[in-house]
Structure formats: structure tokens, C-alpha cells
N, C-alpha and C positions, 0 to 999 in steps of 0.2 A: 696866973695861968697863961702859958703862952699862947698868940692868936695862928689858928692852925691854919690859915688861909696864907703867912706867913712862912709855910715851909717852902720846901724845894721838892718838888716831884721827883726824880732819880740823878744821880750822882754815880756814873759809871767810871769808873777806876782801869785802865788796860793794866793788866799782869803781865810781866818779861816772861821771854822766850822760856827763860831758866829760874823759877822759882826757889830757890834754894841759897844759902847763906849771904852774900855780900848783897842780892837783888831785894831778900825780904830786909836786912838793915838799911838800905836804899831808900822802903817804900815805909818805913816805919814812924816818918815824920808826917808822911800823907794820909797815912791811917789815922794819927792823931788830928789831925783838920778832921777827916772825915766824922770821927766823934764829938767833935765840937759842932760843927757844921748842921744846922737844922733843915736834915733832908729827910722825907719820907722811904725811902728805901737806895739804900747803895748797895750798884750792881757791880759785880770783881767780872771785867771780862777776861777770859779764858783764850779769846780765839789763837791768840798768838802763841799761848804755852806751850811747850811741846816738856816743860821735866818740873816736877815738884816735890819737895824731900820734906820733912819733918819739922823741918822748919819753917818752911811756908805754910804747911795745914797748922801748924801752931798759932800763927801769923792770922791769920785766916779763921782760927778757934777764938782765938783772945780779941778780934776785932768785932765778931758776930756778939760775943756773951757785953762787949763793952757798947755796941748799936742796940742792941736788944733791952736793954739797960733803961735806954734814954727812948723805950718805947716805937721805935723805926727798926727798920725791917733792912734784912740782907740778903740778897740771892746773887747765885753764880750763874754766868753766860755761857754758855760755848764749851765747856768743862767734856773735853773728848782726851783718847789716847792715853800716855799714861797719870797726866791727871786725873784723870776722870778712874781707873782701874785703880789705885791708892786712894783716892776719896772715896769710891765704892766697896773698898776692904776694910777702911777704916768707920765705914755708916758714917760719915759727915750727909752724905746726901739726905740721909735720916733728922737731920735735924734743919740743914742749912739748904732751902730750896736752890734743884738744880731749873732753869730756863734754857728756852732757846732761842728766846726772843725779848726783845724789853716792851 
């Protein structure tokens, strides 16, 4: 059993301006740390995003089901504009808590 006094309290992540093809294969080694990494909750900041496609909310689906897995937790920061109008079409916000604070 791991010693839970041994985790990491948050693990915040900045997300590119432009969420979408070459930026989520970019960050797709870091998502991998971040699933190995025994943190009690990683937060994906938002502030900087201003565009995200189908492939970042994929990105961003397959990281939360693989954190959630390993029993830690994931919320989004700052998720405004048209992030936030596509995550709230698609109810991600429904599953994957939105913040606006850490």
C-alpha cells in the first residue's frame, strides 16, 4: 500500500495558446509523467488557451479516465472563451471539474 503522506499536493500543467494537433503531440510525453507521477490532483491551466479542437478534449479525456484510474483527481483552471464554449457543448465540464482557483 502506498504511504499517502508521500504524495504531491497539485501538479499544474500550462496548456499552449493553441490546443490542437502538433501542441497535444507535444504535450503527450508530459501527460505520461503525469500519470506515473504520484500527485493528488493535476490541474491543466487554461489561462493562456485561447483555441482547442478535438484533439486536445481527447487529450484531455484519455488523461482524466488514465488519473482517475490511479485514484487522483483532475480539474481545469481558467477554461474561458472558446475552450470553455466546446468543453461546455461537449459536458466535459460534467465530468472533469471546472476551477478558478487552485
Amino acid at each position: 500500500m502506498k504511504n499517502v503522506a508521500n504524495k504531491i499536493d497539485n501538479t499544474i500543467v500550462t496548456i499552449p495558446n493553441d490546443f490542437s494537433g502538433f501542441a497535444v503531440d507535444e504535450l503527450k510525453d508530459q501527460f505520461e509523467l503525469l500519470v506515473e507521477q504520484d500527485s493528488n490532483c493535476v490541474v491543466l491551466d487554461f489561462s493562456k488557451t485561447e483555441f482547442i479542437d478535438s484533439s486536445g478534449i481527447g487529450a484531455i479525456v484519455f488523461l482524466y479516465k488514465r488519473i482517475e484510474k490511479h485514484s487522483n483527481k483532475l480539474s481545469l483552471l481558467n477554461v474561458t472563451g472558446q475552450p470553455f464554449k466546446l468543453m461546455n457543448l461537449l459536458r466535459v465540464d460534467k465530468t472533469i471539474p471546472f476551477i478558478d482557483a487552485v
